[in-house]
C-alpha positions in Angstrom: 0.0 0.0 0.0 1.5 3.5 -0.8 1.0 6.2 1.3 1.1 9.7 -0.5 0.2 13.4 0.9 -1.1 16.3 -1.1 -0.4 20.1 -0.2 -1.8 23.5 -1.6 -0.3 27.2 -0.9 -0.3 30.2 -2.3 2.5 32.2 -1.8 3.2 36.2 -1.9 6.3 35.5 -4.2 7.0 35.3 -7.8 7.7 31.9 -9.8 11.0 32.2 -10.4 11.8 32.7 -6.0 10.2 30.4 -4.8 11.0 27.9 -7.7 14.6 29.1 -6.7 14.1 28.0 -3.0 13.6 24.8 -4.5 16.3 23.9 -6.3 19.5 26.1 -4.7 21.5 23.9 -2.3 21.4 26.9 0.8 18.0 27.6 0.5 16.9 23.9 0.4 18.9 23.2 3.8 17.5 26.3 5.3 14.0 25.3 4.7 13.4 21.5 4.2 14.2 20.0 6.8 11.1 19.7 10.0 11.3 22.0 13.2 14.0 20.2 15.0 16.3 18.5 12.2 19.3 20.5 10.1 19.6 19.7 6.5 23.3 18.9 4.8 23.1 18.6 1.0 25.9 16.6 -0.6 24.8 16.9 -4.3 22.3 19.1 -5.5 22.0 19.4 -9.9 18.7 20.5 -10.5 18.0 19.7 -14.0 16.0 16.7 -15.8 18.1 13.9 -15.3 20.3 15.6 -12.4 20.5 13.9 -9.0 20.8 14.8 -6.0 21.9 13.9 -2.0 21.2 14.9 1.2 20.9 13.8 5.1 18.5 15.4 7.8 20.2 15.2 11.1 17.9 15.5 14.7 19.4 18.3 16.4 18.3 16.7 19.7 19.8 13.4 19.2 22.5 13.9 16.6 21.1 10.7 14.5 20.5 11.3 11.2 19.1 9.7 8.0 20.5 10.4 4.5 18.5 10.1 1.4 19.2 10.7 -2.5 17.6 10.7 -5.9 16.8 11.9 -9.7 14.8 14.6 -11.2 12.7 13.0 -13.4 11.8 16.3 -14.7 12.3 20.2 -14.6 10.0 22.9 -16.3 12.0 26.1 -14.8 9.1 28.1 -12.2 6.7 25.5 -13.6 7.3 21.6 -12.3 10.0 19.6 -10.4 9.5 16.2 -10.5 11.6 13.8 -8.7 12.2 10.3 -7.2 14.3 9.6 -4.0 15.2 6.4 -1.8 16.2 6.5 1.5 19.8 5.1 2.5 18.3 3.0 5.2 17.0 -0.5 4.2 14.3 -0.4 7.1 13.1 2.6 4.7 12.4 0.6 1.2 11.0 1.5 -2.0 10.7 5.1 -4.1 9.5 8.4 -3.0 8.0 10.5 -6.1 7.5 13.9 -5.3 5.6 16.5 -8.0 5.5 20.7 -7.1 3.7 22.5 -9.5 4.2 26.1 -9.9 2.0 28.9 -11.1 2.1 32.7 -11.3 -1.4 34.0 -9.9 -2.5 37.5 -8.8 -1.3 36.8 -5.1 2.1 35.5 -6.3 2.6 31.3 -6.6 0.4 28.6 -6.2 2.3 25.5 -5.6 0.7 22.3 -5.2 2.7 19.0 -3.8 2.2 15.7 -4.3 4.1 13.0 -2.7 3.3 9.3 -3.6 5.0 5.8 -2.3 6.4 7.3 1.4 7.6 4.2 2.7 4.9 2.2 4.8 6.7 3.0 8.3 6.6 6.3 7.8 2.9 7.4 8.7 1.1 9.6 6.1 0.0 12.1 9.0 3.6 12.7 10.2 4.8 13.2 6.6 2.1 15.8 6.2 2.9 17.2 9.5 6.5 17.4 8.3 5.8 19.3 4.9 3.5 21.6 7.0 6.6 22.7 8.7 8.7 22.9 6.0 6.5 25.2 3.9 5.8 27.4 7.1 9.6 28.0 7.0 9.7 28.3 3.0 7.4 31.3 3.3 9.5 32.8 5.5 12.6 32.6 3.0 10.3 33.4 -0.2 7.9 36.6 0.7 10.2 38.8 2.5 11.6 41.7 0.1 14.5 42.4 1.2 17.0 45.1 -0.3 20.6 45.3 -0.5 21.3 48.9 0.2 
């Protein structure tokens, strides 16, 4: 049985930001990872084809649990597409995660799908999870924030 989560925002930021925030190595770490876990990435090449690593390590226990994968496919401030496997056996099978992005009058609407979240990992906790992580992705994305 495959467990999946869907998610809907609307953010006050263009496209091309928040697509950014998506696919830049810095801004991935600073926003991905839950409340409560830092994010490494190891390999990040955000094109069709491109892979990519990283690990999300508990800051209260230290443990952490690496993952990796492929973008199956990239339509710049439009749609990431990608697939990725945990490194830990007791984790089997392939994530597929889909964004959609669109310019609306408010800024971007993304929608997220994630399908096949492996069976120990309960749907409710992933969702939880994303929750988090696109609370903190709003916080990178709407500020406008000059140089000067």
């Amino acid at each position: 049985m495959s467990n999946s989560v869907s998610l809907h925002r609307i953010l006050k930021a263009s496209p091309e930001k928040v697509f950014r925030a998506f696919t830049q190595a810095p801004a991935i770490a600073s926003w991905l990872p839950p409340y409560g876990f830092l994010c490494t990435v190891q390999e990040m090449n955000a094109t069709t084809g491109g892979t990519f690593r990283m690990s999300f390590t508990n800051f209260s226990t230290g443990n952490s649990h690496s993952f990796g994968g492929t973008y199956v496919e990239v339509k710049p401030n439009e749609l990431l597409k990608y697939t990725d496997k945990f490194d830990d056996p007791n984790l089997p099978g392939e994530i597929t995660t889909s964004i959609w992005f669109r310019k609306t009058i408010a800024g971007t609407e993304i929608k997220i799908l994630q399908e096949g979240i492996p069976a120990a990992i309960p749907a409710e906790m992933c969702y939880l999870g994303w929750q988090e992580s696109l609370e903190k992705l709003t916080k990178l994305v709407e500020p406008e924030i000059p140089d000067a």
